[in-house]
N, C-alpha and C positions, 0 to 999 in steps of 0.2 A: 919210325918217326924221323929218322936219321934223313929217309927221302924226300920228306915233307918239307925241313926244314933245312935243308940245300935250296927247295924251290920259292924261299921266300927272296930272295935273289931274279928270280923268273919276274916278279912284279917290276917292271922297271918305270909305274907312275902313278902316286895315290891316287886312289877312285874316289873322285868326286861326288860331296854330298846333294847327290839332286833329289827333287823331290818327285816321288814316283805320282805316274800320271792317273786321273780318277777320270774317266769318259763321261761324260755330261751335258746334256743341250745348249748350244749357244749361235747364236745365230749370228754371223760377222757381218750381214749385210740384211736390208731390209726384207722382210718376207714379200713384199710387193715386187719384190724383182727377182724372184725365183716362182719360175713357170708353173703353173698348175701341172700334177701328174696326167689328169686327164687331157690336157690339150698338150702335151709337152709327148707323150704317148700315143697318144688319138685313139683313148679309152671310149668304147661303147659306157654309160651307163647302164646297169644291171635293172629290172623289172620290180624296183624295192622304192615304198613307200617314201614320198619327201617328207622327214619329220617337220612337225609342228611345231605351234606353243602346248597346242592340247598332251601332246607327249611328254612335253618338259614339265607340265605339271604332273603329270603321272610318279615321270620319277621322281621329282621333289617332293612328293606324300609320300614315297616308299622309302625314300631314305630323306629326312629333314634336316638329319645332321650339318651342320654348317662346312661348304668344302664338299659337300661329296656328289653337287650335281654343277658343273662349270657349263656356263654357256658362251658365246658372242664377248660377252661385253667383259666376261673376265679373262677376254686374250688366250687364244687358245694355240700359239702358232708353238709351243712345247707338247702339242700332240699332233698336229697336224704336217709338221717339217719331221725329216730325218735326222739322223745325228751326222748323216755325211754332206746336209743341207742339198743333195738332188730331187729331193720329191715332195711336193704340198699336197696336200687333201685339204679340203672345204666342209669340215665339220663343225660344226654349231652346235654338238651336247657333244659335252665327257661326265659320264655317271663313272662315281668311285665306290664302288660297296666294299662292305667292311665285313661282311660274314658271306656263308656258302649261300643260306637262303636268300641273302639280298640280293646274289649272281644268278641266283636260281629265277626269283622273281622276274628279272632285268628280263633275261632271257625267254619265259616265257612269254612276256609282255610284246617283244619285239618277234618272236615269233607268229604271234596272233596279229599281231600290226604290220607285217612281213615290213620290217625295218632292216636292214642289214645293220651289224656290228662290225666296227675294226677291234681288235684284241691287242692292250698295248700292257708292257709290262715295264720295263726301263727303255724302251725306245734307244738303244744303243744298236740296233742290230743294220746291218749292211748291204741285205737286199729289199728293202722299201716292203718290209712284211708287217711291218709294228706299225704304221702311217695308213689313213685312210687314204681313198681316191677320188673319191667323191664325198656325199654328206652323210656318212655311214657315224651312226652313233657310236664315239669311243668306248669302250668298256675299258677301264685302267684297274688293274690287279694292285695299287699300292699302299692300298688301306690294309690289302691281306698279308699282314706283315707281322704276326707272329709266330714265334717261335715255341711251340707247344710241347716237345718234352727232348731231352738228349739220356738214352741210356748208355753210361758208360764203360758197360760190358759189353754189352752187345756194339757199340759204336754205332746205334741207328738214331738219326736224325729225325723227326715231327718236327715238319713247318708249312706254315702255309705261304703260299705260290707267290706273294710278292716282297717278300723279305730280300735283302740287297746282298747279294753272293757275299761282300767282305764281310759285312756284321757276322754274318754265319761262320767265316773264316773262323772271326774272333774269336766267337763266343765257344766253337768247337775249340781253340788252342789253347782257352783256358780250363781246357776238360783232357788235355791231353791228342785230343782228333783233329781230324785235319776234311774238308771237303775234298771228295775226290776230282772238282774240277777248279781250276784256275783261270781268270780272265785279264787280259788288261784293262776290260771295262768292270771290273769286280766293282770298284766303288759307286756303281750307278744301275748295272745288270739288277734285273731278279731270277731267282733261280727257277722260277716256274718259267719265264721267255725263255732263259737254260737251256730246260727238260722240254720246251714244245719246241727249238730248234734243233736240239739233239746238238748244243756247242761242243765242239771238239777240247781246244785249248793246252794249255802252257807243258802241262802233264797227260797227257793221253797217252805217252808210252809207257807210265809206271799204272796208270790206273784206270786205263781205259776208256770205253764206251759208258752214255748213262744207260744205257740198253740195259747194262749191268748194274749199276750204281745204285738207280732206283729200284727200291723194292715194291710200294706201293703208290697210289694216287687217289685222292678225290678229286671228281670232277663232273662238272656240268655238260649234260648236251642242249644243244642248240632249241629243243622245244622246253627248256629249263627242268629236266629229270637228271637227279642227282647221281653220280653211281661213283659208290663205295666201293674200291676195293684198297682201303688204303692199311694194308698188312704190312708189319714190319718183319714178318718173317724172311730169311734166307732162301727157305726151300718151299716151297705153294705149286703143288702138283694139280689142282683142281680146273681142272679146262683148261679155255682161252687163256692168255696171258692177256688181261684187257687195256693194261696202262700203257703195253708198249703200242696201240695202237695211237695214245696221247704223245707220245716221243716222236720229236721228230715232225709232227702233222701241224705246225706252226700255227694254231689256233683254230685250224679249217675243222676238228671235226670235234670240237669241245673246248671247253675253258678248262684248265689247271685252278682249283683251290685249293689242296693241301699234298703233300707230298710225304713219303718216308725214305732216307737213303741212305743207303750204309757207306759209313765212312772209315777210312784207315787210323791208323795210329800216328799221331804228328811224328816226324822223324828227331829224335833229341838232337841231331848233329846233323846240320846243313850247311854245304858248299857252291860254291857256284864259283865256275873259273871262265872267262874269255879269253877267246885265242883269236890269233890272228893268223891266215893260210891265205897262200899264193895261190887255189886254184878249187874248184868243186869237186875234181876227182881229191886232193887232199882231204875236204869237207867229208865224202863219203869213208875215206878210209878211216880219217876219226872216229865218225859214227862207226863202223866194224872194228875195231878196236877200244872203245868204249863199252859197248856190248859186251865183248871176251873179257875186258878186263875190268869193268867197274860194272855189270851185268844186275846184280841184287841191289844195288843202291843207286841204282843210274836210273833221275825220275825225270830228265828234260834233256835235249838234245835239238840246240835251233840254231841258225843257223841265218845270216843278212849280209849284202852283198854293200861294196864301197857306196854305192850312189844313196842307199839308208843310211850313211854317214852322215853322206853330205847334208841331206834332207834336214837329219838332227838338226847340226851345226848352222845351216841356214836360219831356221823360223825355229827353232826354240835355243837357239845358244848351249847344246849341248856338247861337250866334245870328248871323241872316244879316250876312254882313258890308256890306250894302248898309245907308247910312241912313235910305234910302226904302221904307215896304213897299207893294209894288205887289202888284196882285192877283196877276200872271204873273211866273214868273223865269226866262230862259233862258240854258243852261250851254251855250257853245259851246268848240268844240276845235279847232284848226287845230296842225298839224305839217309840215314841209318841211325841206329841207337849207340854208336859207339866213337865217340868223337876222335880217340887215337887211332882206332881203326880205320874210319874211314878218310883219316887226315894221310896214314901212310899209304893206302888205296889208291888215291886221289893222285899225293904226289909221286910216286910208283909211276901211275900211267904216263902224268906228263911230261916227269923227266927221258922216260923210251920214247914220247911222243917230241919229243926237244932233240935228245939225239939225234933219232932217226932222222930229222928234218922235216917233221912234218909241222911244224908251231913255229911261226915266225916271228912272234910275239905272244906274251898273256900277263894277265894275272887275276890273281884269283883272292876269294872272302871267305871266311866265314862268322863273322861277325855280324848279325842281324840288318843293324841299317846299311852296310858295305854290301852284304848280300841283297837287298834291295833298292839300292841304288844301281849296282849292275842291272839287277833285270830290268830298269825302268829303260835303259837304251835299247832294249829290244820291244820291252811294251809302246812305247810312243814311237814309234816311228808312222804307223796309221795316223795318229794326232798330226804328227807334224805334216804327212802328204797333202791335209787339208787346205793348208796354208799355201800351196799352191795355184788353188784353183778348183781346177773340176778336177775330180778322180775316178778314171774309168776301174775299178774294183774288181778283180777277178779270183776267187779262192776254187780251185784247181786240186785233185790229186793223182798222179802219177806214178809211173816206176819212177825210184829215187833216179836211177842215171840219166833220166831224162828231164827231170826238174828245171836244171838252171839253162840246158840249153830253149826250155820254152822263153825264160824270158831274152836270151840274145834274138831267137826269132823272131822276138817281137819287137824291140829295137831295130831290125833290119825290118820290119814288117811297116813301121810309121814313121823309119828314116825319111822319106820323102816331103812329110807334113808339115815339116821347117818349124814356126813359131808356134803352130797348135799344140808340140808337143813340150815339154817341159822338160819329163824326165822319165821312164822308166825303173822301177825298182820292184827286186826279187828278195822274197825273205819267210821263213816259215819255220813248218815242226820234219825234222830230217825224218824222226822219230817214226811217222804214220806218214810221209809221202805226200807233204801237204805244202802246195806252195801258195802264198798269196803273192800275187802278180799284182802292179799296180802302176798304170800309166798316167800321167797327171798332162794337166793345159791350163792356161788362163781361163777358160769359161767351156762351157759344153756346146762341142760341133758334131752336127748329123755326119760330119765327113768323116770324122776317127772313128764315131761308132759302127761307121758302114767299113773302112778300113780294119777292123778289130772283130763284128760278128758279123757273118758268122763263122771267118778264119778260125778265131780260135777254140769255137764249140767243136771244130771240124778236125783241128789239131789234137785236141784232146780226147776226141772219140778214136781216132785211132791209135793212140797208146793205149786205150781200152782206159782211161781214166775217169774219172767223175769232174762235169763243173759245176760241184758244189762240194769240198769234201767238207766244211763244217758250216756253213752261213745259213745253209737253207735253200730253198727255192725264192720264198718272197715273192715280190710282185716281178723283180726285174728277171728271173730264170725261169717263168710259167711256161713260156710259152719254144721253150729249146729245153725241155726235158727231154723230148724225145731223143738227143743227142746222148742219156743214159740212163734210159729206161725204151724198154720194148715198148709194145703197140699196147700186148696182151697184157703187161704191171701196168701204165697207163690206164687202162681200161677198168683193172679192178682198184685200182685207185678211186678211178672216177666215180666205181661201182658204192667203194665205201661210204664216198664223200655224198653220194644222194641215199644212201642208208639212214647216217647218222644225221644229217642236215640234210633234208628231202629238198625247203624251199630255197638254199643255197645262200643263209645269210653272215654262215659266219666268214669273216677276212674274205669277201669275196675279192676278185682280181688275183689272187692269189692263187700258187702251191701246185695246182690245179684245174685245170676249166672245167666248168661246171657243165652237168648235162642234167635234162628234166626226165622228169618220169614219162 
């Protein structure tokens, strides 16, 4: 304890109480003046029926409830726009159903009508995969919003796919559990968009992949037949593994309505400390000594460069609570059950980490809203680059040592651009090798994007890295997969997606190109 409380001295500026950020649709400027994805893209339309009125009464008999068939006239531009506002779709129905068979129905219906569906769930996500492109019927999961059993032995989760990541937080942390994923769009996500993007997020290095997470699934295929396998079991030796074909396949090869996931034990004693570091090699050596030294309770490890300061400080009057501004800031997370323990833990490492010279600054919480008021300067920093302008979005993963010089070469990459460019900013999970790259302008020019790909698909194929480690494919990464995936995954990609959905209607534009039988 004795080192812990040396380092309460290490704080040299109260942490301001900010209010952490909830991601949500808003549109800052009129939808008439954001381009259609179709002509903005120079999308072929797909071979799929233009819906009707005769359609919309279809759905309005199968579900009458009031709310759960929106058309035209009830403003739809909160399904049709992004949350990053780059891409419109021209949809004219969003059906909301509220049970499996009402998804079932939908689905059948629009199969026999070969309608194409977009698949939207909290519409917070980054690569234009939750947005139609055309007049494709929305299907919205946010009626599927309950939470159907939590056993507290087992710590497995029952819910169904549109329930909002935080409520679930909640209602696990008043059961003792915790979800094994964190978002900074929790207050708006559903966990089934989740589990069909396979989101990475805040904690992936204490708790992984949903590959793991999820034990079971219900779900719909695309000619509306239901398939069960929603086991809460740990261990299910019996075949296929059939839900992890749902993980990940971003709505292309079924709908998510109920889920099962085993979750951990909320930690009694959480900390989070910021530090501030002169350099990226610094930044790594933390990470390898956080590991050795805080290894069993070290459940985050991120990491944001000066210009996501600036950004804060610019368009939402945030400012770092650190006195010192260093080039590098690194947000760590430790939790455990033993609050002296992991207090002398904690302060243990960053007193060698202060000696040494590796901490130019910090300070550190563990007092609930102090501990969430920290993390919100590393959740909103995406919020604020909106403010901007246009944001060219790029989530990337890499060898760690090669991370931050991606983003200086890109800085030296759109040097020349003058006023199109705004600002460049580097920030992510050190944790799993994840950066999100993010170059901003006043408005979107064909010339940065021509300046941008396909350099940096090109960059990061040969660090042998992914460009996508957690977003997805979506609509904007369809078409440069092959930058990390072969010919021959490709191909049984392609293979699955006319297996499961033969007339190719689910999220079409998406994930995937489609091929016919």
């Amino acid at each position: 304890m004795q080192c812990f409380l040396a380092l309460r001295k290490f704080s040299t500026k109260k942490v301001p109480l900010w209010r952490v950020a909830v991601r949500g649709f808003s549109v800052a400027t009129p939808s008439a003046d954001l381009p259609l994805t179709a002509d903005r893209y120079h999308v072929k339309r797909g071979n799929f029926k233009v819906p009707t009125a005769a359609d919309i009464n279809f759905f309005s008999g199968l579900m009458p409830t009031a709310g759960s068939v929106l058309t035209v006239e009830d403003g739809l531009d909160g399904y049709n726009i992004d949350w990053l506002k780059t891409m419109r779709g021209q949809s004219g129905i969003v059906v909301r159903p509220s049970t499996t068979a009402e998804v079932s129905a939908v689905l059948k219906y629009c199969a026999e009508q070969q309608l194409a569906v977009c698949l939207q769930g909290g519409n917070t996500g980054l690569v234009g995969g939750s947005v139609p492109v055309f007049d494709e019927v929305v299907l919205s999961t946010a009626r599927l919003n309950k939470i159907l059993s939590v056993d507290e032995i087992s710590g497995v989760l029952v819910c169904e796919a549109g329930c909002i990541l935080e409520q679930l937080s909640d209602h696990l942390a008043e059961r003792g559990l915790r979800m094994p994923l964190d978002l900074g769009a929790k207050g708006s996500c559903q966990v089934g968009g989740n589990v069909s993007t396979n989101a990475g997020g805040l904690r992936y290095l204490r708790y992984g992949s949903l590959h793991g997470s999820v034990l079971g699934a219900e779900f719909v295929l695309a000619d509306g037949t239901v398939v069960d396998v929603l086991s809460s079991m740990r261990k299910d030796n019996t075949g296929y593994d059939l839900k992890q074909l749902m993980i990940g396949s971003e709505g292309t090869l079924g709908v998510l309505t109920k889920l099962a996931i085993a979750c951990p034990p909320k930690p009694s004693s959480e900390i989070v400390a910021l530090l501030g570091c002169d350099s990226f090699e610094t930044v790594l050596e933390l990470f390898r000594q956080a590991r050795r030294q805080l290894g069993e309770v070290l459940s985050a490890f991120e990491f944001f460069d000066r210009a996501s300061v600036q950004v804060l400080q610019e368009h939402l009057g945030l400012d770092c609570p650190l006195a010192t501004r260093s080039p590098f800031y690194v947000l760590i997370e430790v939790g455990g059950s033993n609050a002296e323990h992991d207090e002398e833990k904690v302060g243990s490492f960053l007193e060698n980490m202060l000696n040494s010279g590796h901490i130019e600054d910090g300070t550190m919480a563990s007092e609930p809203s102090k501990v969430a008021n920290i993390w919100a300067v590393r959740e909103r920093i995406t919020e604020a680059l909106t403010h901007d302008g246009y944001v060219y979005k790029y989530d990337v993963s890499l060898p760690l040592r090669e991370i931050y010089q991606l983003v200086e070469d890109t800085r030296a990459q759109v040097a020349m651009l003058g006023d199109d460019i705004t600002r460049v900013v580097g920030f992510g999970h050190v944790g799993d090798g994840n950066l999100h790259l993010n170059v901003t302008g006043p408005r979107f020019q064909e010339a940065v994007l021509r300046k941008l790909e396909p350099w940096l698909w090109e960059r990061t194929q040969q660090s042998r890295g992914s460009i996508s480690a957690e977003h997805g494919v979506g609509f904007k990464k369809r078409d440069v997969l092959d930058y990390a995936k072969s010919p021959e995954a490709i191909a049984l990609m392609q293979q699955l997606k006319l297996t499961l959905d033969p007339q190719g209607i689910l999220n079409p534009y998406k994930t995937v190109q489609s091929v016919t039988a």
